[in-house]
N, C-alpha and C positions, 0 to 999 in steps of 0.2 A: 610177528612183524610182517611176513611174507604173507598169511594167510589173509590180513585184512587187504592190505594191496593186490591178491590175485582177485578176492569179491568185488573190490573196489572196480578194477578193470573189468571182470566180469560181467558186471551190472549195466559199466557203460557203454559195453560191447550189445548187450542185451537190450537195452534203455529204446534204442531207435526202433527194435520191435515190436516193442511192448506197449509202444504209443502210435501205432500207425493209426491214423483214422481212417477208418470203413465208410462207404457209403454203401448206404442199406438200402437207397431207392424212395420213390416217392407213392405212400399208398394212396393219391386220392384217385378217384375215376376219370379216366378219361370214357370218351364217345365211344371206344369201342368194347366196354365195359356191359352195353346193355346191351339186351337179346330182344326183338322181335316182337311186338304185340301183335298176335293173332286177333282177328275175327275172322268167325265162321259165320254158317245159317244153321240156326237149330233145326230139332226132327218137326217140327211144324212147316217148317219151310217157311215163314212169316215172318222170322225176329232172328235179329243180328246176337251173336253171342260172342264174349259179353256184348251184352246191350252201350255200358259206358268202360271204355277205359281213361288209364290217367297214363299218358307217356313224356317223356323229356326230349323239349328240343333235341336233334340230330335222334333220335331212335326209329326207328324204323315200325311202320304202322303197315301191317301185312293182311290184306283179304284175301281170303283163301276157301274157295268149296270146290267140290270135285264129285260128280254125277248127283248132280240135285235132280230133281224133278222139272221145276221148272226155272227158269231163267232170271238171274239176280245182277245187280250194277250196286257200285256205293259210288255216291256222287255228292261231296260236299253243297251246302247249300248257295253257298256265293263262289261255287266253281273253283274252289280253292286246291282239289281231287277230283278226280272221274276215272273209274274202272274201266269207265266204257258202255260199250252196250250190252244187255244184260245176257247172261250166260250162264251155261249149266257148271263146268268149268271156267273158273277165276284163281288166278293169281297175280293179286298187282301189291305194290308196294307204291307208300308214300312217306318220305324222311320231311319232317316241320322244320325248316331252317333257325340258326340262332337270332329270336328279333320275334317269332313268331307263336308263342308263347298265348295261350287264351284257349275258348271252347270253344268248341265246332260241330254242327250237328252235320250229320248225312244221312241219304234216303236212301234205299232203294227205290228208283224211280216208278217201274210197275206196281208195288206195293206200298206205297207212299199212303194210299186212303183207306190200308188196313192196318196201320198204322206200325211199317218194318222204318224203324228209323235207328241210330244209333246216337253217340255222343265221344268225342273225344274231347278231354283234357289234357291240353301240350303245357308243361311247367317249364318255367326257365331253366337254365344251364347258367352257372356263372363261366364266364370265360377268363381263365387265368392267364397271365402275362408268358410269354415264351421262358422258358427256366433259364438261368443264365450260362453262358457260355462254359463248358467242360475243361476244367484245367487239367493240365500235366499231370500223369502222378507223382511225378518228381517233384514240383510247386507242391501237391496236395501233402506231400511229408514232411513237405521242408522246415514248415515250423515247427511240428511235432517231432522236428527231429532235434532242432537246435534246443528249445526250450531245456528240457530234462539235460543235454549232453552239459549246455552252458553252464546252469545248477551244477550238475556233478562237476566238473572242469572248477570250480569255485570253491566248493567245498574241499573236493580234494585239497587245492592249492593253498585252502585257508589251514586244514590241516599240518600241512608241508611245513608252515609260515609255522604257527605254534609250536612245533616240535623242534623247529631252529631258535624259537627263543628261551625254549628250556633247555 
């Protein structure tokens, strides 16, 4: 008779830890999940490498050479980028806003008629709603805590109730 009443308590002493719910986090990506699309100038000195990439809105689209020979610029075609004027050393960087989504060619201006051009593909970004406001962790037990206790609290009591009418 003792034994079943210590597990009986036991359990419901146990019960509210057993049910805590965890929050595990949220895996999808956000904007700071992507790394850096490089272009360089290949060992020709002529052509953008890669020639075409494919990046996602907010990522960051980075030209980058360092002691070329002679002097390179990437300069979108509707002015959309411009590195500048053309240089042996470049590093620019240009992030595609959310909205802005489509292809884009760019030259190098100097070697535009030997045909140094490249191509970016910007893909959309879904923009998700702000996550909802962080509750307590006390609110976040609370029902996990009542649920299982009230169950046991009933059973118990339904127990109690049948052994008084036998």
């Amino acid at each position: 008779m003792v034994r079943p009443l210590l597990v009986t308590i036991l359990f419901c002493l146990l019960a509210p830890i057993i049910t805590v719910n965890g929050d595990f986090g949220n895996d999808s990506l956000s904007t700071s999940d992507f790394e850096p699309v490089i272009v360089t100038v290949d060992s020709t000195n002529f052509r953008f490498t890669p020639s075409e990439v494919t990046i996602y809105e907010t990522q960051e689209l980075r030209f980058f050479w360092n002691d070329e020979i002679i002097g390179h610029n990437a300069v979108e075609e509707n002015g959309i980028f411009d590195s500048g004027n053309p240089e042996t050393n470049v590093d620019y960087s240009f992030t595609f806003e959310v909205g802005t989504n489509g292809t884009y060619t760019y030259i190098c201006e100097p070697h535009e008629l030997m045909g140094m051009e490249g191509i970016v593909i910007v893909k959309p970004i879904i923009v998700e709603s702000p996550p909802p406001p962080v509750q307590e962790e006390s609110e976040k037990s609370l029902p996990n805590f009542l649920f299982p206790s009230t169950l046991l609290i009933l059973i118990f009591t339904s127990k109690i109730n049948l052994r008084k009418l036998l």
